[in-house]
N, C-alpha and C positions, 0 to 999 in steps of 0.2 A: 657493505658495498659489493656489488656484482661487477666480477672482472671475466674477461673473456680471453682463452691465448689465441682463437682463430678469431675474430671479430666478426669479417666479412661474410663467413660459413653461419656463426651462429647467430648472428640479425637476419640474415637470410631465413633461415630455419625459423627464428620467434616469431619472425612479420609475415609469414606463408600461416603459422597456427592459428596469430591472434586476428590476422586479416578475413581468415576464413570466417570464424566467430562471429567475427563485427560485422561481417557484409553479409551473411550466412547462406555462403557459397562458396563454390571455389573460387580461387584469382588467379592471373593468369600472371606470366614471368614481370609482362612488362610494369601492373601495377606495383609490383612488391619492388622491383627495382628502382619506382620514384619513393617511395616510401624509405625506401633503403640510402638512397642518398641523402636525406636527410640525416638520418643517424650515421652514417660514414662522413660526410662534410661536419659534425658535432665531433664526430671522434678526433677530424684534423684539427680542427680548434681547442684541443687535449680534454674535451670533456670526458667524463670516466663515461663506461661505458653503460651503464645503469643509465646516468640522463641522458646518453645519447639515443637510448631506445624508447625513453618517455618523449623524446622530440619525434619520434617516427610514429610512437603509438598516440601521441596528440595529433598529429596529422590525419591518422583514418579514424579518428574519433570526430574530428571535424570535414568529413569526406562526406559529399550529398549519398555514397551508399550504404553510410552507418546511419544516418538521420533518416533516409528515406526509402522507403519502398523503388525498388526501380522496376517495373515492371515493364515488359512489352505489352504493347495491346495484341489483343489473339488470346492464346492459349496458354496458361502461364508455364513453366516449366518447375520440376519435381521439386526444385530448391524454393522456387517463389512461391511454389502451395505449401509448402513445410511452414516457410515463414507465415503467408496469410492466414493460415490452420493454426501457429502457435500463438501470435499476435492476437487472433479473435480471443482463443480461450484462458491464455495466460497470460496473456497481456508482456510476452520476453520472445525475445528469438530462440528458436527452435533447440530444443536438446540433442545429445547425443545420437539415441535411439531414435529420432522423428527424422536426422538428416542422413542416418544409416540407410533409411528406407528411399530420403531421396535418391542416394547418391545410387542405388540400386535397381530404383527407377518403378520397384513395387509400389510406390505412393498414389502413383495413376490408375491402381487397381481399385475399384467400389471398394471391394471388402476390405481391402488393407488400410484404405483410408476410413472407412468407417471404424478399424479398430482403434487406430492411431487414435480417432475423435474419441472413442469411450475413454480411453486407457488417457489420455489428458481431459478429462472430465473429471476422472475418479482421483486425479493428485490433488494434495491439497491447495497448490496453485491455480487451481480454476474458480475458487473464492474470489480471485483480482477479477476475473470474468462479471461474475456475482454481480459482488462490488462497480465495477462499471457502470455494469447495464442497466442497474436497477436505478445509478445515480443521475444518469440521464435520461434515461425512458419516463422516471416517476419522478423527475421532478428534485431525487434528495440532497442532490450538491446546495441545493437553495433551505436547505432546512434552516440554515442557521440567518438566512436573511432578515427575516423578524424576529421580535419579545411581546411576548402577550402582557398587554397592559398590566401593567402594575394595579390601579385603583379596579379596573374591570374583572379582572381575572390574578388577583391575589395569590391563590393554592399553585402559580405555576411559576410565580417570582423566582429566578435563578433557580431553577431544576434542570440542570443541565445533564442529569441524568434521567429525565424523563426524554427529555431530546434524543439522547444518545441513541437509550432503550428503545424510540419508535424508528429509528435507521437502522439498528439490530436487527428489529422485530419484521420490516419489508425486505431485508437480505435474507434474514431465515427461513422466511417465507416463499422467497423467490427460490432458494435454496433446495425446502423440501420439495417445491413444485417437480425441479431441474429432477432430484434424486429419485424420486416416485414418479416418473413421466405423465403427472397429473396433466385432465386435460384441463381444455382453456376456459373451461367454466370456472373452474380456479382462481381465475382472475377478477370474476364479480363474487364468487362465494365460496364457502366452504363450510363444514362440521368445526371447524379445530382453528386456531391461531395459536402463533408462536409467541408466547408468555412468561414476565419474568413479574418477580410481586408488583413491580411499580406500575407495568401499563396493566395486570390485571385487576389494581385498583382502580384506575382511570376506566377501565372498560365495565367494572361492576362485576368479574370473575371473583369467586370465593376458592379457598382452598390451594395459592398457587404464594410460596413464600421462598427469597432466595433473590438472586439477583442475575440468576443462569438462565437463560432462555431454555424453554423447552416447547415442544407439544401437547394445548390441553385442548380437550373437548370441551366443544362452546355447547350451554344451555340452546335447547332448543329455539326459544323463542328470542334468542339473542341478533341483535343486528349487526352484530362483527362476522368474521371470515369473509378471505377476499382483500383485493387493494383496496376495492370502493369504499370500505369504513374503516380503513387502518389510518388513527392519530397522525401517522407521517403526512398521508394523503391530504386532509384535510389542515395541518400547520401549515404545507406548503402552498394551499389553494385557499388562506386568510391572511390578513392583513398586520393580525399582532392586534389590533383593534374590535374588528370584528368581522363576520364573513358576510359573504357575496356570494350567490346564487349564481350570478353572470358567471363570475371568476372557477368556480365550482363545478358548474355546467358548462361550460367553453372546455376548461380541463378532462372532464370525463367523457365527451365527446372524442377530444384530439386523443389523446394518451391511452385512451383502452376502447374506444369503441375503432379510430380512426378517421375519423370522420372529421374535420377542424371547421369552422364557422369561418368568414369570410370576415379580414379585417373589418371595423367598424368606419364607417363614411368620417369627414374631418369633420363636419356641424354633429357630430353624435353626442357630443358632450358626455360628462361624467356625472353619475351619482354618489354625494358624500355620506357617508355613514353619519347616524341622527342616533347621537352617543346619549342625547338626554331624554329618548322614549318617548319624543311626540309623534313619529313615525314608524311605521314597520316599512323591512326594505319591500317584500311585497308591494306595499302601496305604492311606495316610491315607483319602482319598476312597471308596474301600473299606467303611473303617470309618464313615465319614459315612452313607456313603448304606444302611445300615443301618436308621436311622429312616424309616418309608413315608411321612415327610412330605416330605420328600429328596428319594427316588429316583426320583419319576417325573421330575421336572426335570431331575435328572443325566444321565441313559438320555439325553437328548436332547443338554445342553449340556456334558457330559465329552466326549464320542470325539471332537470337532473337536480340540478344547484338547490330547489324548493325542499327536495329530498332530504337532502343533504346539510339543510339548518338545523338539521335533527340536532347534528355536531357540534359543537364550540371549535373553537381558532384552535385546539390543541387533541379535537376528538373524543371528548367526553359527552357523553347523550345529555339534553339539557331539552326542556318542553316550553321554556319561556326565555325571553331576550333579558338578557341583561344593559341596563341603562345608570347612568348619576343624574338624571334627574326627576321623571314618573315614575312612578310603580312602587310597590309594596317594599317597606321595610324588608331589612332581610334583621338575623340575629345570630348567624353564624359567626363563629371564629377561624382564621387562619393559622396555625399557633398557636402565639400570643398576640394575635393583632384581629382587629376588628376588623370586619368588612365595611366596604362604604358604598356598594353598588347597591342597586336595588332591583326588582322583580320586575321586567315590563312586560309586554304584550305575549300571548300564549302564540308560539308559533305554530303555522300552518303547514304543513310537508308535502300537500298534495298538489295535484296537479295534471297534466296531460300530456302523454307524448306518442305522436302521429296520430292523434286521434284517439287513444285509449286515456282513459281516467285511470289515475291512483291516488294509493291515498297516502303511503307512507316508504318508507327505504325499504322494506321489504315487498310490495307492491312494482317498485320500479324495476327494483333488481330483478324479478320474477319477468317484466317487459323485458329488460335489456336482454336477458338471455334466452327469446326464445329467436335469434340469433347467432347463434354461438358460431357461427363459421365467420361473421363479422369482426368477432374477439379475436380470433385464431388467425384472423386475414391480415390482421393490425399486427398481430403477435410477430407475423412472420415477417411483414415488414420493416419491421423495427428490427429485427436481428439479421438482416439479410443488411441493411442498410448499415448496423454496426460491424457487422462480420466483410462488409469490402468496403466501407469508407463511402461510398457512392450511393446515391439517393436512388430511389424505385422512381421510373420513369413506367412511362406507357406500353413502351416495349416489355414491361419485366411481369406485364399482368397474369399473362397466361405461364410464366414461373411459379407465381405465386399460388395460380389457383392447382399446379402441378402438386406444390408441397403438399397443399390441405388435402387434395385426392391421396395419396399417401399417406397423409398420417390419420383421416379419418375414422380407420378403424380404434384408433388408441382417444378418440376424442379429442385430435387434434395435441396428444401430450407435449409436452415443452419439449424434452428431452427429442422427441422423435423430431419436432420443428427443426430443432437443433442440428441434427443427423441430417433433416431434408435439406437445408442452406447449405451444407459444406456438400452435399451430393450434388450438386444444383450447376449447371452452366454458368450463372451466375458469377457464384463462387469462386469455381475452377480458370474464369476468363477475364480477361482487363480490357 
């Protein structure tokens, strides 16, 4: 038990330290004085003085300036960019050395705040960064929404560490980007993915055994490197039953090119997945986009998705549909358990976009990226939009295309992105 022989001195003293912390700023007399009476009015009720200070420190624990940003609008001030600089990266209120510099009022300096942003990049606490962005930008908070059929998709029954390993494998990834200031082509392709034995099984990599993620080089002629054919990508943009073209192409539009398709009219109706192989979704879609209320949306967010049936529901290459009821025996085993799907229709990947023909995921990817300040424009949005809380409006256009002239020479790299948002008016203002 914690006792005190000046009481009034040393609640003073604890509530000015821990106040400062929690609101991460200074406080002024008058706040600590209501806080304080809380645990002096606890003391007169003879609570020892340990719970008299948990009643004060529950009070600014539930105080709108421990919960909440308070910002002015305008310019923020040294302590509020400490906090919006630490919050982006580490996802915690500002440390020791970050509020040294507010309180000094260096923080307003480019350079010192460029340092500050390296120097909490390179802790290991900017992993919760990671982890955030990648969980809402791509989609992976939703991994676990679906289970790939059991009678369809067998080899994936309760693998809950292939699941894991593809959330590992898009942080690691986002990861190496961040640490090598890869640029934003990075985000449709690469040489290398980050590989542990289970998804270099799924993916058709040899040579990669352990259960540690690493860095390997992809065969050349491989269709992985990039978000666009990472496992995660595609479980999160299928149904557990089977994939969608729409759902797939709608996805790679919004999420890495930028660009999102226009809700669908209310008479658009839905296409059901055709589990027993008397139909390909192609055809189906076909027949959808018949109505002209449809097809102009489709023309745009079909041919990525066509690409991309390369994939099954959990991102293994596969060249024909699987079905329970047309199509070819199969005679594989899972285990000890027999398969009961069979072989349907050979899928088709090609397709059209803006006007250019391709023919396969290698083909599109080679379209989407002769763009790359698109990727880069999207990129930057998306992290400017994480890093204040507040959506890109119309005013924030000519911000955005500020960064990309800036980091241009680096190919648009993550990191420098990164460096451009906390530079940014943006950033610095409420």
């Amino acid at each position: 038990m914690v006792e005190s022989k000046n009481p009034e001195q040393d609640s003073e003293r604890l509530l000015i330290s821990f106040m400062e912390r929690a609101y991460r700023r200074p406080v002024d007399a008058g706040e600590v004085k209501r806080m304080q009476a809380l645990a002096l009015d606890a003391l007169g009720k003879k609570r020892c003085f340990q719970d008299a200070m948990r009643v004060a420190y529950k009070a600014v624990l539930c105080s709108p300036d421990f919960i909440y940003f308070r910002e002015a609008p305008g310019k923020l001030d040294a302590y509020a960019l400490a906090a919006r600089l630490s919050y982006f990266l580490w996802r915690s209120s500002p440390d020791e050395a970050l509020l040294k510099q507010a309180q000094s009022g260096a923080l307003a300096k480019p350079e010192v705040l460029r340092a500050e942003t390296e120097r909490l990049l390179v802790d290991a606490k900017a992993q919760r960064f990671v982890n955030d962005f990648t969980s809402q930008w791509l989609s992976q908070d939703s991994i676990f929404a679906t289970v790939p059929d059991r009678p369809l998709y067998p080899e994936y029954f309760c693998d809950s560490h292939l699941v894991e390993s593809l959330v590992a494998e898009t942080r690691a990834y986002f990861n190496e980007m961040l640490k090598g200031d890869l640029s934003a082509r990075h985000v449709m392709t690469a040489d290398f993915a980050m590989l542990n034995e289970r998804l270099a099984q799924l993916y058709g990599v040899d040579g990669v055994t352990g259960c540690a993620l690493r860095k390997v080089a992809l065969p050349k002629d491989s269709p992985r490197g990039g978000f666009l054919t990472q496992g995660s990508i595609m479980k999160v943009t299928a149904n557990g039953l089977t994939t969608s073209p729409v759902k797939r192409g709608a996805w790679v539009l919004d999420h890495l090119l930028g660009q999102p398709v226009p809700a669908p009219p209310p008479d658009a109706g839905a296409i059901e997945p055709d589990t027993r192989g008397a139909t390909t979704i192609r055809e189906q879609l076909a027949k959808h986009r018949e109505n002209p209320a449809c097809a102009s949306c489709h023309q745009k967010m079909d041919p990525p998705g066509f690409a991309l049936e390369a994939f099954d529901v959990m991102g293994a290459s596969r060249d024909r549909y699987r079905s329970l009821g047309k199509g070819d025996m199969t005679k594989a085993m899972v285990g000890v358990r027999e398969v009961h799907f069979r072989l349907g229709p050979k899928i088709d990947t090609s397709g059209e976009l803006a006007g250019t023909p391709f023919a396969d995921i290698a083909s599109l990817r080679a379209l989407l990226l002769k763009d790359e300040a698109q990727i880069a424009r999207n990129l930057a949005r998306r992290l400017l939009t994480y890093a204040t809380g507040a959506g890109i409006s119309f005013a924030d256009r000519a911000a955005i295309e500020t960064m990309l002239a800036s980091t241009k020479a680096t190919g648009y790299g993550l990191r420098s992105l990164v460096h451009a948002v906390v530079q940014s008016d943006q950033f610095k203002n409420k």
